[in-house]
C-alpha positions as CSV (number, residue, x, y, z in Angstrom):
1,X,2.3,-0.3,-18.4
2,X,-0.3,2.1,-17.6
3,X,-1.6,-0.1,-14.9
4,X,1.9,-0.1,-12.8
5,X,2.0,3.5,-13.6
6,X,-1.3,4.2,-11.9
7,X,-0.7,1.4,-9.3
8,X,2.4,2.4,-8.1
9,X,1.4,6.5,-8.0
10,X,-1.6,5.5,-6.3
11,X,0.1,3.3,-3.5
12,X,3.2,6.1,-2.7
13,X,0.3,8.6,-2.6
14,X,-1.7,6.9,-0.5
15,X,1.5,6.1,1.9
16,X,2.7,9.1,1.8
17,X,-1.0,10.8,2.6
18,X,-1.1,8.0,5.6
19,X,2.0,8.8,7.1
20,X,1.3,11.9,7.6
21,X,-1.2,11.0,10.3
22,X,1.5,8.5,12.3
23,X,3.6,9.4,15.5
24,X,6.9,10.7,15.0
25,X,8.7,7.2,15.5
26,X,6.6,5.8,12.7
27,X,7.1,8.8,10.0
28,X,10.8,9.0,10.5
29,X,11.5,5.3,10.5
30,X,14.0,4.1,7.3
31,X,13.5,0.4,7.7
32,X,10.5,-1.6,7.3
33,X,9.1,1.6,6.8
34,X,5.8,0.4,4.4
35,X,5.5,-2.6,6.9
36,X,5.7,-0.7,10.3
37,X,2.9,1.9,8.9
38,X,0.3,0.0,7.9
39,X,1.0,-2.3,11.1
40,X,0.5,0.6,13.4
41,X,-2.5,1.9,11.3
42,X,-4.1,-1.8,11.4
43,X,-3.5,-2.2,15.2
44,X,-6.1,0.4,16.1
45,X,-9.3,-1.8,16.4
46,X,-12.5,-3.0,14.1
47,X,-14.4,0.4,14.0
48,X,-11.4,2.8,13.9
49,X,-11.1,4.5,10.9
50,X,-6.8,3.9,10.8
51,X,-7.9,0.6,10.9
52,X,-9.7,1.1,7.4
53,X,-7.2,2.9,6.0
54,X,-4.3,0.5,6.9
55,X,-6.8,-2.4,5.0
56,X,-7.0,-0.3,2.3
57,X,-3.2,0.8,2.2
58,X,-1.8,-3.0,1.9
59,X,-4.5,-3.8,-0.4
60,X,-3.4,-0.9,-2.7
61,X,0.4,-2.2,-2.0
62,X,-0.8,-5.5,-3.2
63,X,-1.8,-3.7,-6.4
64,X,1.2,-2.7,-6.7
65,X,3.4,-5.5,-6.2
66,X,1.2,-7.3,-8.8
67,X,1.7,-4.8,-10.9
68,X,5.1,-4.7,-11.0
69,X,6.0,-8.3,-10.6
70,X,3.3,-10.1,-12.7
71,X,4.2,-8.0,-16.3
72,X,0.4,-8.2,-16.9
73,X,-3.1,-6.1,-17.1
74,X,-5.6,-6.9,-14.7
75,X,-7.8,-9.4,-16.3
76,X,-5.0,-10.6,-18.8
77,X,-3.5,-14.1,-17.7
78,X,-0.1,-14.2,-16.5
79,X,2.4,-17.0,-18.0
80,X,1.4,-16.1,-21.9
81,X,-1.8,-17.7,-21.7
């Protein structure tokens, strides 16, 4: 449980902290909100830095989605194993 905790706090921060940084059109958007961000932060070249941190933002949401959907600690098996 701690895991999803600290995955899920560490995603919504890191969203929120991202979209911060986005035009106007991005920030206020309602749907595909999580998907439209980190497309526009991933659509700014190799070398540009909202490049990185749109990598690093879906592999945090990632986390998170494991976390929530796989009921299991990192390094534990899923399925009862």
């Amino acid at each position: 449980m701690a895991w999803r905790t600290s995955a899920s706090r560490a995603y919504y921060g890191a969203f929120h902290a991202a979209r911060e940084v986005a035009p106007e059109n991005i920030r206020n958007t309602k749907k595909d909100a999580h998907e439209k961000l980190i497309s526009w932060l991933a659509g700014h070249g190799k070398n540009d830095w909202r490049t990185v941190i749109g990598v690093i933002l879906q592999q945090i949401r990632d986390h998170r989605r494991k976390a929530d959907y796989e009921r299991c600690e990192p390094g534990e098996r899923s399925g009862g194993e």
